[in-house]
DRENKOL-651252 format. One record per residue (C-alpha): residue number from 1; residue in one letter; x, y, z. Coordinates in pm, 1 decimal. Layout:
<recs>
rec nr = NUM&rest = A&c1 = X&c2 = Y&c3 = Z
...
</recs>
This chain:
<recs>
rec nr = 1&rest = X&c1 = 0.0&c2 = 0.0&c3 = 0.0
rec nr = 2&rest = X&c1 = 132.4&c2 = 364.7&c3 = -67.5
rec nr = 3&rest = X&c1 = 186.8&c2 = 596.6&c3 = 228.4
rec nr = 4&rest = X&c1 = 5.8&c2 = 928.3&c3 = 182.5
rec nr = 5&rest = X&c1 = 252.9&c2 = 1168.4&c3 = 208.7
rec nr = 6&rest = X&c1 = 165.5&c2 = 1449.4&c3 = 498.8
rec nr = 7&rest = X&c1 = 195.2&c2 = 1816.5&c3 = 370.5
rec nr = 8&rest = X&c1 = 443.4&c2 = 2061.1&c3 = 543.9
rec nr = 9&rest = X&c1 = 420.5&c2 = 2430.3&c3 = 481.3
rec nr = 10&rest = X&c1 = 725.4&c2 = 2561.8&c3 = 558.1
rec nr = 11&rest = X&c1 = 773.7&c2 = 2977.3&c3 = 632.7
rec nr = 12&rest = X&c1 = 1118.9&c2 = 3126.6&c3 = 647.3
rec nr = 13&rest = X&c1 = 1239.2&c2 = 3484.0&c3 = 565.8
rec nr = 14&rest = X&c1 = 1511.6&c2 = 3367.1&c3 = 379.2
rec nr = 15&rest = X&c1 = 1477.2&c2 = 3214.4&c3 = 21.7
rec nr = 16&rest = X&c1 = 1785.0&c2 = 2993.0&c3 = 26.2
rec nr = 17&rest = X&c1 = 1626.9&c2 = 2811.6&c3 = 363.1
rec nr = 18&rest = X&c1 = 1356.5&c2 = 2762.8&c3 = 156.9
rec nr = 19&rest = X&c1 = 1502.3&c2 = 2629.9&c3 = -112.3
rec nr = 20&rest = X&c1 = 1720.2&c2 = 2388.3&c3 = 33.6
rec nr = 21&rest = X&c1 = 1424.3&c2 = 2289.6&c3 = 247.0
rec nr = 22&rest = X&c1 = 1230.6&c2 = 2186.4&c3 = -98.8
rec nr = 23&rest = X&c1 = 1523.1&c2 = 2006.0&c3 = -276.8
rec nr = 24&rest = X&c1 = 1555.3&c2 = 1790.3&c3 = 20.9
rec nr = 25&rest = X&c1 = 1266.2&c2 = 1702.9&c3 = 139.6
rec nr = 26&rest = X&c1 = 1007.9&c2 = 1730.9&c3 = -137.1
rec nr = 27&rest = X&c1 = 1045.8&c2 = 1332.6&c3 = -221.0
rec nr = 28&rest = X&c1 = 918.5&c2 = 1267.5&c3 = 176.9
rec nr = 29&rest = X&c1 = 639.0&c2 = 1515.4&c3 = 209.6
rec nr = 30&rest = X&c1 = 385.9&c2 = 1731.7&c3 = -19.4
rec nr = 31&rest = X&c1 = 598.1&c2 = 2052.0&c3 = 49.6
rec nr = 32&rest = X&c1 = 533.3&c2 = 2418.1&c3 = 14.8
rec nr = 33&rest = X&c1 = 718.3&c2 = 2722.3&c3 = 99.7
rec nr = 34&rest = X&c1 = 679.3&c2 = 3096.0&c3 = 141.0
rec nr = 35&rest = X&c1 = 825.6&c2 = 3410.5&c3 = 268.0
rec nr = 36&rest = X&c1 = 515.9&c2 = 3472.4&c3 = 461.2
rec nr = 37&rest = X&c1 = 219.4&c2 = 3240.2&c3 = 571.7
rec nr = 38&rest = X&c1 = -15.5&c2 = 3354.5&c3 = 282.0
rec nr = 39&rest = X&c1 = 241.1&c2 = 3273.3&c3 = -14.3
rec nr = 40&rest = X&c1 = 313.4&c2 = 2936.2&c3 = 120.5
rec nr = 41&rest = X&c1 = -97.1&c2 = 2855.4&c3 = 146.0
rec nr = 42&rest = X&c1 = -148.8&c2 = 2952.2&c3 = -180.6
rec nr = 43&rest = X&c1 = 107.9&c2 = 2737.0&c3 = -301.6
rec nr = 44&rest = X&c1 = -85.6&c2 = 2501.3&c3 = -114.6
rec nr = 45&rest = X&c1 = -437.2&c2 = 2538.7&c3 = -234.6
rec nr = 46&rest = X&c1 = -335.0&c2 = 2540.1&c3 = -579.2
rec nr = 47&rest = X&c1 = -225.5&c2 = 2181.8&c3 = -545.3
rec nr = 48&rest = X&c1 = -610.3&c2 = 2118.7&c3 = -397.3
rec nr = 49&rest = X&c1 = -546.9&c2 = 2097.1&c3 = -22.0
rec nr = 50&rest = X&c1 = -727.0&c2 = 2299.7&c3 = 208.9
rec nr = 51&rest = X&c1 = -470.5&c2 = 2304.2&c3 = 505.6
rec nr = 52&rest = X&c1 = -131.5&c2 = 2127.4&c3 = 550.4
rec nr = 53&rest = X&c1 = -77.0&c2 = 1832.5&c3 = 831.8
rec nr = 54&rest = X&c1 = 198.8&c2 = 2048.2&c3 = 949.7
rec nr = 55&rest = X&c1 = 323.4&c2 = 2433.2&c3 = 963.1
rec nr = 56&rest = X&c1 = 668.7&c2 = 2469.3&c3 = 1006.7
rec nr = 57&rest = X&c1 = 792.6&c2 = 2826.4&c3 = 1103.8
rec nr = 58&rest = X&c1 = 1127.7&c2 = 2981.6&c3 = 1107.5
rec nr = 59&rest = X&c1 = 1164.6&c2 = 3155.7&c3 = 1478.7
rec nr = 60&rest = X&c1 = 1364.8&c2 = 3419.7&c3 = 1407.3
rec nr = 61&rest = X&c1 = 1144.6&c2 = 3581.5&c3 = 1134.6
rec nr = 62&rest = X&c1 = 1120.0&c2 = 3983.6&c3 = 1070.0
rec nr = 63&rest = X&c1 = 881.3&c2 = 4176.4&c3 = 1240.5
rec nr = 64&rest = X&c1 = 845.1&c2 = 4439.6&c3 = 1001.1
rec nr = 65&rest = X&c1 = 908.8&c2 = 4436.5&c3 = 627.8
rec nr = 66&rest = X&c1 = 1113.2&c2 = 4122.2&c3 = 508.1
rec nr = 67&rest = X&c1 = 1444.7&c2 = 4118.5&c3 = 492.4
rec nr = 68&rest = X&c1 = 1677.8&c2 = 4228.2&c3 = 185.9
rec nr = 69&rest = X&c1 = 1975.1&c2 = 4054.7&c3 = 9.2
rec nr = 70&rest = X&c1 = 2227.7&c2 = 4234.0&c3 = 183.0
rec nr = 71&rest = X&c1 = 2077.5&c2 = 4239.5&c3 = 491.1
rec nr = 72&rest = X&c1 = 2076.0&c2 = 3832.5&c3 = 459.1
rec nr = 73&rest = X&c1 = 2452.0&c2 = 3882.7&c3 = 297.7
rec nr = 74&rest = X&c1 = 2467.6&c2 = 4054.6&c3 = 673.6
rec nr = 75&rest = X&c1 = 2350.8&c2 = 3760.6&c3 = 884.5
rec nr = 76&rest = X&c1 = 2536.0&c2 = 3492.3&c3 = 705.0
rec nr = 77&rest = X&c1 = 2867.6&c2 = 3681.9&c3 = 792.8
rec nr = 78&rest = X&c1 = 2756.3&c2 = 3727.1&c3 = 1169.2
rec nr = 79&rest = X&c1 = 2662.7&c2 = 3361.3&c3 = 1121.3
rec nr = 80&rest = X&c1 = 2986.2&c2 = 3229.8&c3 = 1020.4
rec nr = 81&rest = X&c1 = 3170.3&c2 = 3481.5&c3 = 1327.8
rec nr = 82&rest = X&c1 = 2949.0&c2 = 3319.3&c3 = 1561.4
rec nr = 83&rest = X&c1 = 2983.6&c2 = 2961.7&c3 = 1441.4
rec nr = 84&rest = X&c1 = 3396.9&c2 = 3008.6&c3 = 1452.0
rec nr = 85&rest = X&c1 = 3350.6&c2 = 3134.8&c3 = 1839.2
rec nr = 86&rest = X&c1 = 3116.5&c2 = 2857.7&c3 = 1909.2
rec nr = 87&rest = X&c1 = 3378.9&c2 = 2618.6&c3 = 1804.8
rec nr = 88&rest = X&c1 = 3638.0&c2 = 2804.0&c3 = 1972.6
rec nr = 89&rest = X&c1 = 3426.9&c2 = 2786.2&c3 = 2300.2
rec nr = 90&rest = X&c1 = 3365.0&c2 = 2448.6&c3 = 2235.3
rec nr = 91&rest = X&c1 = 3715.3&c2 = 2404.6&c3 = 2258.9
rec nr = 92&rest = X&c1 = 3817.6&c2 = 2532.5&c3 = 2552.7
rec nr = 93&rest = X&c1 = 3467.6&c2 = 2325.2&c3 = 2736.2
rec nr = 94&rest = X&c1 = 3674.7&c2 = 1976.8&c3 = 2595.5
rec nr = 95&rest = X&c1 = 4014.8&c2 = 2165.8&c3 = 2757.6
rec nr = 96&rest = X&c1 = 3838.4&c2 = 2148.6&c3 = 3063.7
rec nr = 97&rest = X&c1 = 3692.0&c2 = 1795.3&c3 = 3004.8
rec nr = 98&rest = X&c1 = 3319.9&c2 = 1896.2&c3 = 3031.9
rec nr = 99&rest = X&c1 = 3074.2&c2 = 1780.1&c3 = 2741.8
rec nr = 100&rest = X&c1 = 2740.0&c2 = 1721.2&c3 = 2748.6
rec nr = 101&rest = X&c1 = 2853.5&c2 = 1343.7&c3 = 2731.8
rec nr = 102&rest = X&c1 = 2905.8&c2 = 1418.9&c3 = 3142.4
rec nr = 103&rest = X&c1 = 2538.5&c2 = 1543.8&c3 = 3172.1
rec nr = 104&rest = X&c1 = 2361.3&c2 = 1251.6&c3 = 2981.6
rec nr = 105&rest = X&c1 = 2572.8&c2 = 997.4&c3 = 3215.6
rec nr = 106&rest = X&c1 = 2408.8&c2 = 1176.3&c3 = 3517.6
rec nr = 107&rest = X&c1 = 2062.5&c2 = 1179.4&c3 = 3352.0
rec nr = 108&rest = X&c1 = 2159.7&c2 = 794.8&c3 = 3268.6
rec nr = 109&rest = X&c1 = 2232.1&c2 = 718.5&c3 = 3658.6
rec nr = 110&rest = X&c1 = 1928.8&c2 = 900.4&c3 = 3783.2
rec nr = 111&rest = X&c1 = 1696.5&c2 = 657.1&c3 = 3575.5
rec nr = 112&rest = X&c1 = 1893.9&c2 = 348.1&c3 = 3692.6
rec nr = 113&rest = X&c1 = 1878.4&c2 = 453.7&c3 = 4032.2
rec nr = 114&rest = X&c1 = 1600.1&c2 = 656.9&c3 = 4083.8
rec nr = 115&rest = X&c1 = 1382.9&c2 = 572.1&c3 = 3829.7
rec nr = 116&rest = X&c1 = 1259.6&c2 = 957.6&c3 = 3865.6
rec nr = 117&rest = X&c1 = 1230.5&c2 = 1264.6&c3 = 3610.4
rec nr = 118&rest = X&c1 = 1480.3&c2 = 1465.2&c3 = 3515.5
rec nr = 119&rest = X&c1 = 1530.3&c2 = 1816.7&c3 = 3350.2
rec nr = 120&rest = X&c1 = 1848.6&c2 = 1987.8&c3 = 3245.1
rec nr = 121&rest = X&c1 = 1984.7&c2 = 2300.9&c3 = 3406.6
rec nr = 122&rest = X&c1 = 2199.5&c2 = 2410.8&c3 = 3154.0
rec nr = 123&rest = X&c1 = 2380.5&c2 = 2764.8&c3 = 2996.0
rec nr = 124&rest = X&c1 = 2616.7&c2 = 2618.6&c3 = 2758.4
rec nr = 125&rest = X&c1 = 2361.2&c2 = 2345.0&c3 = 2594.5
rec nr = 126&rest = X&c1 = 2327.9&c2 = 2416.5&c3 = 2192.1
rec nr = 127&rest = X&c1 = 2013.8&c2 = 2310.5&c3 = 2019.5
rec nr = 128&rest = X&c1 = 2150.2&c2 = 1992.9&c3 = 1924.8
rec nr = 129&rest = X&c1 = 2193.9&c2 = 1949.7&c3 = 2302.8
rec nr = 130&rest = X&c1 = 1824.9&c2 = 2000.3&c3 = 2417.6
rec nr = 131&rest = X&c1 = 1697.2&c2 = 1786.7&c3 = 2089.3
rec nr = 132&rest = X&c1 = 1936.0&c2 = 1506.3&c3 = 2211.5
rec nr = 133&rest = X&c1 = 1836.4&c2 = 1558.6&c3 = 2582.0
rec nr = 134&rest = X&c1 = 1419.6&c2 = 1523.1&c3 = 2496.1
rec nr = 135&rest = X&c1 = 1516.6&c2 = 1223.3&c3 = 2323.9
rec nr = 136&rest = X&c1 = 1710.1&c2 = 1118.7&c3 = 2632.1
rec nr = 137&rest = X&c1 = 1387.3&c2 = 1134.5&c3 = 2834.8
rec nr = 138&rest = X&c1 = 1439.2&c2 = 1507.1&c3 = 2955.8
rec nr = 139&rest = X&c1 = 1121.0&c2 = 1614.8&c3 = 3089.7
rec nr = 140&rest = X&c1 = 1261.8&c2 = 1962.7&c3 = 2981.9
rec nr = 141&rest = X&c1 = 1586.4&c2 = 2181.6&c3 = 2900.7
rec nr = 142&rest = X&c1 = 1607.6&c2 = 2534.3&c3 = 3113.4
rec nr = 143&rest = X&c1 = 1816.7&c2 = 2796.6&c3 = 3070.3
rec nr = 144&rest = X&c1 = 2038.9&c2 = 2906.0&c3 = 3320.8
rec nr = 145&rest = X&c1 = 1977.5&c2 = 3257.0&c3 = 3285.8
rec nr = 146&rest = X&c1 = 2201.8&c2 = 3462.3&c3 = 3125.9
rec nr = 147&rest = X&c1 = 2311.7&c2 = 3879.8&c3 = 3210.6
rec nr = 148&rest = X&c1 = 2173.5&c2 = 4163.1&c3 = 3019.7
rec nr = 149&rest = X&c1 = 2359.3&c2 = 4443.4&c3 = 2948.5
rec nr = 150&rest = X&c1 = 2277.8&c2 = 4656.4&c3 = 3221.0
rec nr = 151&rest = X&c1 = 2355.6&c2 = 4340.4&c3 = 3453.3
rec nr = 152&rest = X&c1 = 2696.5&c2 = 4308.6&c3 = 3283.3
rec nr = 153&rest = X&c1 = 2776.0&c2 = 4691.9&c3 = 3321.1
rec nr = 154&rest = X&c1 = 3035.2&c2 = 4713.1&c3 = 3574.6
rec nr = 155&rest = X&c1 = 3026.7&c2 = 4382.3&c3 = 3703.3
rec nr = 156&rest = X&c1 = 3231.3&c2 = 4099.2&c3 = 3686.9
rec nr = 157&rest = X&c1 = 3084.7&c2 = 3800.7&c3 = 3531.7
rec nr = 158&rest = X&c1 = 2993.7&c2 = 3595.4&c3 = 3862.7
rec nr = 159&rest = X&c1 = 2788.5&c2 = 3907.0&c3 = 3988.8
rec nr = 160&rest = X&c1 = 2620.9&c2 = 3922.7&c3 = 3656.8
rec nr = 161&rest = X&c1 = 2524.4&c2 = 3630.4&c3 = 3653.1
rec nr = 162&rest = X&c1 = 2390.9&c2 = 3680.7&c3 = 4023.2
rec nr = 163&rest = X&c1 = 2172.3&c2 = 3940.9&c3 = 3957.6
rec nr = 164&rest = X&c1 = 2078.6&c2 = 3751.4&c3 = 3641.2
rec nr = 165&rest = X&c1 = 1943.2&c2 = 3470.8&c3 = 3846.6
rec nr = 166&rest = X&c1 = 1731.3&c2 = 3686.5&c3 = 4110.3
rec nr = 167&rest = X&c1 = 1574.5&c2 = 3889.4&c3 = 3812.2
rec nr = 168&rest = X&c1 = 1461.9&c2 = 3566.4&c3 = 3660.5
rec nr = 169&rest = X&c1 = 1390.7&c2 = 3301.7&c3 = 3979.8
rec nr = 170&rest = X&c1 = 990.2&c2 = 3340.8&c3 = 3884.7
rec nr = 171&rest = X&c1 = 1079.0&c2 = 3244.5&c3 = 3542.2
rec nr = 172&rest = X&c1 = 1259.7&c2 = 2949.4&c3 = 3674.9
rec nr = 173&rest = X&c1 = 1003.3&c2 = 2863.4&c3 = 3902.6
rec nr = 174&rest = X&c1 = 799.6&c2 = 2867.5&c3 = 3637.3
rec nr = 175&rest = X&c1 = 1003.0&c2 = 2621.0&c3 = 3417.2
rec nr = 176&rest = X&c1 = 1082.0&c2 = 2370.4&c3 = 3726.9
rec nr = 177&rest = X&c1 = 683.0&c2 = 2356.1&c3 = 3818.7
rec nr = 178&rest = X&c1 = 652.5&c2 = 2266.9&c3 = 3471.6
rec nr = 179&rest = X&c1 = 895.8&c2 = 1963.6&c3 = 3399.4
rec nr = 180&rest = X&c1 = 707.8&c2 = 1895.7&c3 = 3762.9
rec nr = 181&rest = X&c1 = 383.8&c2 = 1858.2&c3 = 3592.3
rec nr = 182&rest = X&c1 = 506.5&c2 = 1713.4&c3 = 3293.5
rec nr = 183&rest = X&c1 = 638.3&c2 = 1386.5&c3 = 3528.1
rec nr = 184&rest = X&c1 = 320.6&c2 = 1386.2&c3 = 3671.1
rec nr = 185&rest = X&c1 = 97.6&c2 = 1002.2&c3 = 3621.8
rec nr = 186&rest = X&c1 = -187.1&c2 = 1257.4&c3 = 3418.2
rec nr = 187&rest = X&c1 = 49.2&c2 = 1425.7&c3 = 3213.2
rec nr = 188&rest = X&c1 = 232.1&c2 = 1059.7&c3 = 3123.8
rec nr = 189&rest = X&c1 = -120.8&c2 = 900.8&c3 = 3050.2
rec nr = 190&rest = X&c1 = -306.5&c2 = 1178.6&c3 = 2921.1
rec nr = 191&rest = X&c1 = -340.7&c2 = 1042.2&c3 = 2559.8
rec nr = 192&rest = X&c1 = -427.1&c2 = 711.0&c3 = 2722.8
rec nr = 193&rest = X&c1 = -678.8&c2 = 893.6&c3 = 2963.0
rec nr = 194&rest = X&c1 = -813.8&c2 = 1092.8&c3 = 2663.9
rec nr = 195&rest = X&c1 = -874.8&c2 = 793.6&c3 = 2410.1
rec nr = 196&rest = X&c1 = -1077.6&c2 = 555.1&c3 = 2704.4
rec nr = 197&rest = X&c1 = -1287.1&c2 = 834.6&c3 = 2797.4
rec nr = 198&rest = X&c1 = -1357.3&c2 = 907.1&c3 = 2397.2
rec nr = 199&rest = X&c1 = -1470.1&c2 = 541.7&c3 = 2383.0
rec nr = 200&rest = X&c1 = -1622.1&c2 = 497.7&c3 = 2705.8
rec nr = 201&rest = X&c1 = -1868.3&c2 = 771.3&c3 = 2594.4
rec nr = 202&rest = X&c1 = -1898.5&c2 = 642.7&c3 = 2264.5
rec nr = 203&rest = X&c1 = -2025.9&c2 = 318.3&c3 = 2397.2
rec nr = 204&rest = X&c1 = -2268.7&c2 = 511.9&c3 = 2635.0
rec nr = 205&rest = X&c1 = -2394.8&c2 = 693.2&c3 = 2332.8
rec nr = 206&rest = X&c1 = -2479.9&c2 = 394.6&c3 = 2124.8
rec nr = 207&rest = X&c1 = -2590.4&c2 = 209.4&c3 = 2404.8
rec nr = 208&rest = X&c1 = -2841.1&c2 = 464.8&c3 = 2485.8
rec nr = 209&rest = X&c1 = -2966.3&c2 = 531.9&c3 = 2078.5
rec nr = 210&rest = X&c1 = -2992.9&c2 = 92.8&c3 = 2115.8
rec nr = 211&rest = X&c1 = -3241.6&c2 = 144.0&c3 = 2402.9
rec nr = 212&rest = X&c1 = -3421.2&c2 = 374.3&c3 = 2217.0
rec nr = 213&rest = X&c1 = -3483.8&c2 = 199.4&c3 = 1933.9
rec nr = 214&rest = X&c1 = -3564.8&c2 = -127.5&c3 = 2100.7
rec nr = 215&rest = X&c1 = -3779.7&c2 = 105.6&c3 = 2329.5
rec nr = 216&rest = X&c1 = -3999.6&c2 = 206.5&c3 = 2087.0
</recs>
């Protein structure tokens, strides 16, 4: 039998995203793309589908008008300085011996022992990182949090990252109360929960429309 393929309408500011999004993918999916939301669903509609399975949006996307070729010519040289002092940090972490390798053994040992959730508490994790750690069995990844400028005016780093923390503790409240609820027995069986009750009632229903017919 032939899969249907699910559509993906993907939206990203940048044409060459979207490109290379299309030539790679389009053989797995029914795939549109688009500068903005309403290019990409026209796209859409003119191959006879009302809506796609999936939307898949670029997060940092212009808030005002959309972005020109040299500003893009702009970003992909800030891109490549950041990359180069990413793997120049990245460097001195493995100088010191600390990889994520070190948190995931951790995470490992608390599941063998424990058999209890676990989120990461992390400033250096990448996006890589937090995709590996959900896969892992991370309930979720929060950010340390990090100095503004204001913080990091005239402070050393430590006492940046001090006031940092007691500018943000609600926010990490916030985040710990919800890997909490997310290792909760309601949030873990929720689908399950969900799909019985749907039948249950279903049953109830038809059960009920029997009665009546037989009733009468």
């Amino acid at each position: 039998m032939i899969r249907k393929k699910h559509s993906i309408c993907f939206v990203d500011d940048d044409p060459q995203e979207l490109r290379r999004f299309h030539e790679n993918l389009q053989n797995d999916f029914v795939i549109v793309v688009g500068t903005s939301i309403s290019e990409a669903m026209d796209k859409l509609r003119d191959q006879g589908v009302r809506k796609p399975d999936l939307f898949l949006l670029d997060m940092y996307y212009p808030e005002g008008p959309k972005s020109t070729e040299d500003e893009l010519r702009v970003l992909a040289s800030a891109r490549q300085e950041f990359l180069e002092a990413q793997a120049k940090f990245a460097s001195v972490l493995a100088g010191l011996r600390q990889s994520s390798r070190g948190g995931f053994n951790l995470a490992r040992d608390v599941r063998k022992q424990y058999r209890t959730g676990f989120a990461f508490f992390t400033r250096k994790g990448t996006l890589e990182d937090a995709i590996q750690a959900l896969d892992a069995g991370a309930l979720r990844v929060i950010k340390k949090p990090d100095p503004n400028q204001s913080e990091l005016h005239g402070n050393a780093l430590p006492a940046a990252y001090d006031l940092a923390f007691k500018s943000n503790a609600r926010n990490v409240v916030r985040d710990i109360e919800d890997a909490l609820r997310r290792s909760s027995w309601w949030w873990k069986h929720k689908g399950a929960v969900f799909a019985y009750s749907a039948g249950f009632l279903t049953s109830l229903a038809a059960g009920y429309v029997l009665y009546l017919i037989l009733k009468f």
